[in-house]
C-alpha positions in Angstrom: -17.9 -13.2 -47.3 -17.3 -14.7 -43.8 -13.9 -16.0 -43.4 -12.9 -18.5 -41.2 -9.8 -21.1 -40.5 -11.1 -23.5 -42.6 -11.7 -21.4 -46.1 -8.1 -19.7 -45.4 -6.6 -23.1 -45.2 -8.7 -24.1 -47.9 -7.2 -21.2 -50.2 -3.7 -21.8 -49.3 -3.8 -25.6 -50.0 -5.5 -25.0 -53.5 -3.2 -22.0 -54.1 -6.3 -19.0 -53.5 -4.6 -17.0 -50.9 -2.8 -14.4 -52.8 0.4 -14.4 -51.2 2.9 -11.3 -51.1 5.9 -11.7 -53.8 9.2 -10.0 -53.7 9.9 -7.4 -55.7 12.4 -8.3 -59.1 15.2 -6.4 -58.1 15.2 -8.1 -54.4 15.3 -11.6 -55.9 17.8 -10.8 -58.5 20.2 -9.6 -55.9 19.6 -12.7 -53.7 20.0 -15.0 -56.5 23.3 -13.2 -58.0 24.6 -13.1 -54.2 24.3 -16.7 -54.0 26.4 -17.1 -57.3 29.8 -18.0 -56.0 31.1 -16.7 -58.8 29.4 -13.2 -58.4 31.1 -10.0 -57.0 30.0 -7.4 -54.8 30.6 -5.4 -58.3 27.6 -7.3 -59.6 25.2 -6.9 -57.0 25.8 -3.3 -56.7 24.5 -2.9 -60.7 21.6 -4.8 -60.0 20.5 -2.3 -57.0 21.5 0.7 -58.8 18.5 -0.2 -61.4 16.3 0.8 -58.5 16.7 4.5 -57.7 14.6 4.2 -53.9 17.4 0.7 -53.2 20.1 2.2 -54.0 19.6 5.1 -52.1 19.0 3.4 -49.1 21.8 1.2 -49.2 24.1 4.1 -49.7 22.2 5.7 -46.5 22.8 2.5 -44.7 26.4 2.1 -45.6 26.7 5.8 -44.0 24.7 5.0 -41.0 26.2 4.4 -37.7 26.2 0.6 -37.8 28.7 0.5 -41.0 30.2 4.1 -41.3 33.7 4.4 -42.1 36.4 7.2 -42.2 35.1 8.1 -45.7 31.5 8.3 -47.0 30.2 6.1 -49.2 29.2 7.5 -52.2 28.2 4.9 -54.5 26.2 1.9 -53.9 29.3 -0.4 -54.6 31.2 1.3 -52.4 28.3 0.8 -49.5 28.2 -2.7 -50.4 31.8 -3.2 -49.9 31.7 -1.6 -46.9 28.5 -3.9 -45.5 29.7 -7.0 -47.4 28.2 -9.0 -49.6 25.6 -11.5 -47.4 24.8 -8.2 -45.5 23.8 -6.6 -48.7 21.5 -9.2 -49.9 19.6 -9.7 -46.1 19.4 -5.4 -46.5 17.6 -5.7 -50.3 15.7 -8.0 -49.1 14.1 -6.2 -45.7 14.3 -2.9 -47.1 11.6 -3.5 -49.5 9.2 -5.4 -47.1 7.8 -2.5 -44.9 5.7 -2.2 -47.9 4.2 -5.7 -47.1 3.6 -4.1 -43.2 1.3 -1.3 -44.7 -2.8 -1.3 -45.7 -5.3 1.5 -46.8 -8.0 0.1 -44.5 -7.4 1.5 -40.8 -8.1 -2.0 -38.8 -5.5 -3.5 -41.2 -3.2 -1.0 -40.8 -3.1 -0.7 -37.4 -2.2 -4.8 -37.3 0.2 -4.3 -39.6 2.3 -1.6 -38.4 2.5 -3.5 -35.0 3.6 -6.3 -36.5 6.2 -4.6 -38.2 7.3 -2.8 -35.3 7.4 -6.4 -33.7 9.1 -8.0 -36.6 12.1 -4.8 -36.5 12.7 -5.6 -32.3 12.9 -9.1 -33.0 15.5 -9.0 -35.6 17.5 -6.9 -34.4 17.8 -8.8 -31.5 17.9 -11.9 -33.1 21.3 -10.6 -34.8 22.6 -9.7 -31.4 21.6 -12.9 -30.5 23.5 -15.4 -33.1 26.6 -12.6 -32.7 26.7 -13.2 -29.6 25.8 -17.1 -28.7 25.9 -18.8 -31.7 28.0 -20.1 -34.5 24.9 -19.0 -36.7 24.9 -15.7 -39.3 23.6 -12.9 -37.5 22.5 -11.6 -41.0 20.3 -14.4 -41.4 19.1 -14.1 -37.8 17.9 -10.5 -38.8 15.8 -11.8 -41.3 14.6 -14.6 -39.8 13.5 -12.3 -37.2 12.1 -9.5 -39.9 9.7 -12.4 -41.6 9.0 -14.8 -38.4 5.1 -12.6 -38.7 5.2 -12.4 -42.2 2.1 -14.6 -42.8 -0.1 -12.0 -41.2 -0.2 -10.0 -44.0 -2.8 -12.0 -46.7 -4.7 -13.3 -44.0 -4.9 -9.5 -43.0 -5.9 -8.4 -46.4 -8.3 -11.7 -47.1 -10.1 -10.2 -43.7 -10.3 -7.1 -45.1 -13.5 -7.9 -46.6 -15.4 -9.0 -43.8 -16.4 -6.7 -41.2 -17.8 -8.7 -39.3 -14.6 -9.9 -38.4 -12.6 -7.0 -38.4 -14.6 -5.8 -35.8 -14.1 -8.8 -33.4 -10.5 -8.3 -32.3 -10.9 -11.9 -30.1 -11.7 -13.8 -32.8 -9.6 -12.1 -35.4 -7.0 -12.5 -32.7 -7.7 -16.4 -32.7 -7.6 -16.8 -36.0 -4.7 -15.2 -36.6 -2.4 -17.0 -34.2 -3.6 -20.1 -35.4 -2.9 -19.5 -39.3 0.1 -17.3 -39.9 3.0 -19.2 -38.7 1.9 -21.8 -41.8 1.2 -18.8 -44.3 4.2 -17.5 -43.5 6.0 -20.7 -43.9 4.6 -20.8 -47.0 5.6 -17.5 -48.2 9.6 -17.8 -47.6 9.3 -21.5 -48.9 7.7 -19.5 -52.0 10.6 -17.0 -52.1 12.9 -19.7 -52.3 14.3 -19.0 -48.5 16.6 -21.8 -47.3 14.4 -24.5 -45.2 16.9 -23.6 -41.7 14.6 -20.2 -42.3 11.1 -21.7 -43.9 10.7 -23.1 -40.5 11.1 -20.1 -38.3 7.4 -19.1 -38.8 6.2 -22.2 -38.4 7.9 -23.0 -35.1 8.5 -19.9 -33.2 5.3 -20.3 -31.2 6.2 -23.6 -29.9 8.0 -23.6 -27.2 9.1 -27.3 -27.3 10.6 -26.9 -30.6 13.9 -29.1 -30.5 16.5 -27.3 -31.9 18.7 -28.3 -34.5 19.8 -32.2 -33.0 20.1 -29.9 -29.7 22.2 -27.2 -30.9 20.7 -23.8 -31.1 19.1 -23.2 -34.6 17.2 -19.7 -36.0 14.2 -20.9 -34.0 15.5 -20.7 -31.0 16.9 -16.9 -31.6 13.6 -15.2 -33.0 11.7 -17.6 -30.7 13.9 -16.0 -27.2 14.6 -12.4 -29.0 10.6 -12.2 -29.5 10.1 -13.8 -25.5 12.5 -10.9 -24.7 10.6 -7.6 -26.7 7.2 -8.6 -26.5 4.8 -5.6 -25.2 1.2 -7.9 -25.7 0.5 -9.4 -22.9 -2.1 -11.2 -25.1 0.4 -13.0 -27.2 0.8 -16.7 -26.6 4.0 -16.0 -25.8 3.8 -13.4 -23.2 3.6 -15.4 -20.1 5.8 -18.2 -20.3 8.1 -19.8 -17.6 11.3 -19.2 -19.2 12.6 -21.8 -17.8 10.5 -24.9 -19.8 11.7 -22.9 -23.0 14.3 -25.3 -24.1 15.8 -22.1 -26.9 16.8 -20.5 -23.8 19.4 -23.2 -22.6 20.4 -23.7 -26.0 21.7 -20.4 -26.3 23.2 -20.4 -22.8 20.5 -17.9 -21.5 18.6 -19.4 -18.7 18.1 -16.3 -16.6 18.2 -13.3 -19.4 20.1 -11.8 -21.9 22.7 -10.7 -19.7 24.5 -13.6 -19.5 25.5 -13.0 -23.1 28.6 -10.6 -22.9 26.9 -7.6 -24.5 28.7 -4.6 -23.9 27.0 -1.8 -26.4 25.0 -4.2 -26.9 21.6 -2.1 -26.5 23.2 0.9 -28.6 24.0 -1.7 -31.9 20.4 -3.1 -31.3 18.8 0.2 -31.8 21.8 0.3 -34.9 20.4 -1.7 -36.4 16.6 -1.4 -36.1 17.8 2.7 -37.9 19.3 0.3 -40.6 16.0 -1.7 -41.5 13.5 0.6 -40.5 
């Protein structure tokens, strides 16, 4: 079956294009975490019903970025350590790499780009908001994590046309054009606030407003992605920095080093060993 931008659009509007869900045990924790009334205690029983979770919080609790004097030995005591809005951006990364991963090789090898791109970018991106901004850098992380996100089921729908798979221009093309709605559509599926819905949609365009002029996610994944990109065939690889608007808005007209980043590079790399 040929696919083309106009039967992927057609699918996603009349709810065809399977799109990737979270795993229970990631929404649960989001939802408890946004209980005001719920403890880091509660969380922490949630992710210990999921054996691969909780070791890798209690990894990332011990890891460089959050380490204390003592090891953490439980997940509870990880998650008090990281906090309870850093827990809930962690559950939720941790278990997407799976999304980032495909049997067929063409499909993989897009994928594991992407999610090589999507782990630069969010890490920045929490440098970023740290650093600039009045936002939350854990949000910036995962803004930055899911800004590609829509890749994947247009990925997988290609998977069964060859054809296609073995045009890289046009698979390009058709790509570019489609994912930042998919992927808009996904977080708005998984119930992602709408200040994060519209990162994939707008990162790609480079007069997006901002927030009434203040510096919103956006503008963060939109600069942090400007700032790691290694294809010089994304549309974003040869812009004037200068017309990017996110740039000003974060007080970064020239580059990154007017934000006052000392070990700045080292907690980058941090925290792309914390997600990866």
């Amino acid at each position: 079956m040929s696919i083309t931008t106009e039967s992927i659009i057609d699918d996603l509007e009349n709810d065809r294009l399977p799109l990737p869900t979270l795993p229970e045990v990631a929404i649960r924790v989001r939802e408890t975490a946004d209980d005001e009334s719920a403890s880091i205690t509660d969380v922490a029983k949630i992710i210990e019903t999921d054996a691969a979770l909780s070791a890798r919080i209690v990894q990332v609790g011990n890891s460089a970025l959050y380490r204390g004097v003592n090891p953490a030995e439980t997940v509870q005591a990880a998650a008090m350590r990281m906090g309870l809005d850093t827990v809930r951006t962690l559950a939720t990364s941790l278990v997407m790499k799976q999304l980032f991963q495909a049997t067929h090789p063409v499909i993989d090898l897009y994928l594991r780009k992407a999610w090589k791109q999507s782990t630069d970018v969010a890490a920045l991106s929490a440098m970023i908001a740290r650093n600039a901004t009045r936002l939350e850098s854990d949000s910036a992380l995962l803004a930055g994590l899911t800004h590609c996100i829509g890749l994947s089921p247009i990925l997988v729908k290609a998977e069964g046309d060859s054809e296609l798979l073995n045009n890289a221009d046009k698979l390009d093309s058709l790509l570019y054009e489609l994912y930042p709605s998919v992927g808009s559509q996904i977080l708005k599926s998984w119930g992602f606030s709408d200040q994060l819905v519209k990162v994939p949609l707008e990162h790609l365009n480079t007069e997006h407003p901002g927030n009434d002029g203040e510096a919103d996610y956006v503008d963060i994944v939109q600069v942090a992605l400007i700032q790691t990109l290694d294809d010089d065939t994304h549309p974003l690889a040869n812009v004037d920095q200068a017309l990017v608007g996110a740039f000003a808005r974060l007080g970064m007209q020239d580059s990154l080093e007017e934000i006052n980043m000392i070990g700045g590079v080292i907690e980058v790399e941090e925290i792309k060993a914390a997600i990866l």
